[in-house]
C-alpha positions in Angstrom: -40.4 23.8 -71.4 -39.0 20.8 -69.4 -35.6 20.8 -68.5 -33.5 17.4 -67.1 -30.5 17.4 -65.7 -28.8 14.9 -64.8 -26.5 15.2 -62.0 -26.0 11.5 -61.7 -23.8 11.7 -64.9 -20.6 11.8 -64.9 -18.8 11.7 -68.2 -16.4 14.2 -67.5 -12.6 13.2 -68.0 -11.0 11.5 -65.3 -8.9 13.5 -62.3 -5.7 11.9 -63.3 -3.0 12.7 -60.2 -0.6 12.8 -62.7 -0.8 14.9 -66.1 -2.9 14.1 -68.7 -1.5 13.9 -71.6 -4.8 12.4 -74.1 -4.6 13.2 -77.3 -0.3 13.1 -78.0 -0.1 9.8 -79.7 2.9 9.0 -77.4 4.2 5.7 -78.0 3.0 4.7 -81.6 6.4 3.4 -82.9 6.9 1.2 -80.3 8.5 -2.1 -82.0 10.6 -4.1 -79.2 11.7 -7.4 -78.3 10.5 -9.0 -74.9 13.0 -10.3 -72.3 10.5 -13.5 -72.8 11.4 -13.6 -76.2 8.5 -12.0 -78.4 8.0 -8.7 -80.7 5.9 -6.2 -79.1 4.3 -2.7 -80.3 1.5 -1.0 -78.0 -1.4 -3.8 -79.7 0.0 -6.2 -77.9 -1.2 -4.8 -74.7 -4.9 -4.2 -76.5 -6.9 -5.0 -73.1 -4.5 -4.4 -70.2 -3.3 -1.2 -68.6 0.2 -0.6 -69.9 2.8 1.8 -67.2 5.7 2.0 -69.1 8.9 3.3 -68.1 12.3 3.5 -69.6 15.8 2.2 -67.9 18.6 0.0 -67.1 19.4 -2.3 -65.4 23.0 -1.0 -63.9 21.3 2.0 -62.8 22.0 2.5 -59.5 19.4 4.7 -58.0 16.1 5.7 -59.7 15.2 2.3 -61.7 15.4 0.4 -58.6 13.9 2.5 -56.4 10.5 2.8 -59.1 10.2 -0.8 -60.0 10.4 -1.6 -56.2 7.2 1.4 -55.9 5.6 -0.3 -58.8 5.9 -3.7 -56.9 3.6 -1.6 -54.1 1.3 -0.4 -56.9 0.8 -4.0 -57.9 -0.1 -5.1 -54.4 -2.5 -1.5 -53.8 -4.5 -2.6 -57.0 -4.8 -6.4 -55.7 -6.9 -8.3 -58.1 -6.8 -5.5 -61.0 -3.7 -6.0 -61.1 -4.1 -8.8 -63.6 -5.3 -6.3 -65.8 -2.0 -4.1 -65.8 1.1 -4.8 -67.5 4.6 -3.0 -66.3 7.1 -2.4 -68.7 10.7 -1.3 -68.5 12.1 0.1 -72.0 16.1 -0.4 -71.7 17.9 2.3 -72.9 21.0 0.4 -72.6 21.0 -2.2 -75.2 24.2 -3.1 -75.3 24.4 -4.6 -72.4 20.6 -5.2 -71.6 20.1 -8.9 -73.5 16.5 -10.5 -73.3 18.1 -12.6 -70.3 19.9 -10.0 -68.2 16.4 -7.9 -68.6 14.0 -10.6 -67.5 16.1 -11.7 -64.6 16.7 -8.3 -63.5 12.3 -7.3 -64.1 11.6 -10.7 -62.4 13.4 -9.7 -59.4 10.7 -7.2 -59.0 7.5 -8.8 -60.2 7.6 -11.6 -62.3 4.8 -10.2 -64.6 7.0 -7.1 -65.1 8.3 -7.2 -68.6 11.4 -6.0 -70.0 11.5 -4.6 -73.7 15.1 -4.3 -75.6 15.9 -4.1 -79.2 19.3 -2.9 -81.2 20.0 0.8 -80.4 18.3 2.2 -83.6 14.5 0.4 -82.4 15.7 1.8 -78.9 15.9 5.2 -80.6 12.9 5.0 -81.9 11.2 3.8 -79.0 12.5 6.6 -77.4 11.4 9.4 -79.5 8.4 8.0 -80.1 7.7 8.7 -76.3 10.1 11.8 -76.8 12.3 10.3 -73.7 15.2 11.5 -73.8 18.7 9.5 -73.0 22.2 9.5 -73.5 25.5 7.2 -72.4 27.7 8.9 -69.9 31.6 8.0 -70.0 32.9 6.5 -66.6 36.2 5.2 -65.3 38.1 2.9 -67.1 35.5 2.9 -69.9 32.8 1.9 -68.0 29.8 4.0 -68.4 26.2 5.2 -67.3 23.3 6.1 -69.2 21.4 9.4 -68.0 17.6 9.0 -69.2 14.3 10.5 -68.1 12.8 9.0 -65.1 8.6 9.7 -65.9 6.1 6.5 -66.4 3.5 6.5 -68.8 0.1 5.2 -68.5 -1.3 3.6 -71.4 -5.3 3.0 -71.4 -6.3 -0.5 -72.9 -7.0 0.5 -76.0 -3.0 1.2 -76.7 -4.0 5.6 -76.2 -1.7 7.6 -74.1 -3.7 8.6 -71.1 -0.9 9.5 -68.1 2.5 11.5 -67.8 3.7 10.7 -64.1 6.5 11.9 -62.2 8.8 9.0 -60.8 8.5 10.5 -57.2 4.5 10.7 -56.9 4.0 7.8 -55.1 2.4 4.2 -55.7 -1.0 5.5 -53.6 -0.9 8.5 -56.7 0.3 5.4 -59.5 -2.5 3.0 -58.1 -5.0 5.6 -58.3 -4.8 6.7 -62.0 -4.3 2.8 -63.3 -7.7 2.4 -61.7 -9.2 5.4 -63.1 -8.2 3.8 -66.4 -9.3 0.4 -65.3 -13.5 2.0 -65.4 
């Protein structure tokens, strides 16, 4: 009897530094308007690596701070970059038009794109990726919007791959967008 093995191989799953979440279906009711204008659900990424995230943009701390680390993950994944789309998910339509979101995304990267929609596709959206958000009152009736702070990686075929934690890192970001790039 003749045995082969083939430690060369190596279809195992990828070591994701974040959680893998493969198999959830996370994102399948995504229907959104672009801050350049056009509809979007998860086929329109069909080819790229999509990190998604969901915001606004009069947060004062943790939006800023991860688009600015995304901006780093960009420049760590050089020319594969081209192959990766960012995308912040307003959870603050009201005052998150198509122009305030682009200006605001293109102060980051000018390839980052900005999704918004009226509150019920933002709902949607939301659950669909089972975020979870709600508008905080302020002073003089301003207010805030508290929302969860994760990015997820979507492979190029539109399938949830990656669940990461907002404070991992763009070395940690960079490497699990190019496990997904094989």
């Amino acid at each position: 009897m003749c045995v082969v093995h083939l430690s060369g191989c190596n279809d195992a799953a990828p070591k994701f530094q974040g959680s893998d979440i493969t198999g959830t279906h996370l994102g399948k009711d995504l229907a959104l308007t672009g801050s350049d204008g056009n509809a979007y659900t998860l086929e329109s990424f069909k080819g790229k690596v999509v990190l998604i995230m969901f915001g606004f943009t009069q947060c004062p701390d943790v939006c800023p701070s991860s688009l600015a680390e995304l901006t780093q993950v960009i420049k760590l994944l050089g020319s594969e970059a081209k192959r990766v789309q960012v995308v912040l998910i307003t959870v603050d339509p009201e005052r998150d038009t198509q122009e305030v979101l682009k200006a605001y995304v293109s102060g980051f990267d000018p390839q980052f794109l900005g999704l918004t929609g009226t509150p019920e596709q933002i709902k949607k959206a939301a659950s669909s990726f089972k975020v979870y958000y709600a508008k905080t009152a302020g002073v003089q009736g301003n207010y805030s919007m508290d929302h969860s702070a994760s990015f997820y990686l979507m492979d190029a075929s539109g399938e949830s791959r990656v669940l990461l934690n907002n404070n991992i890192g763009a070395t940690a970001i960079a490497h699990d967008i190019q496990r997904l790039l094989r």
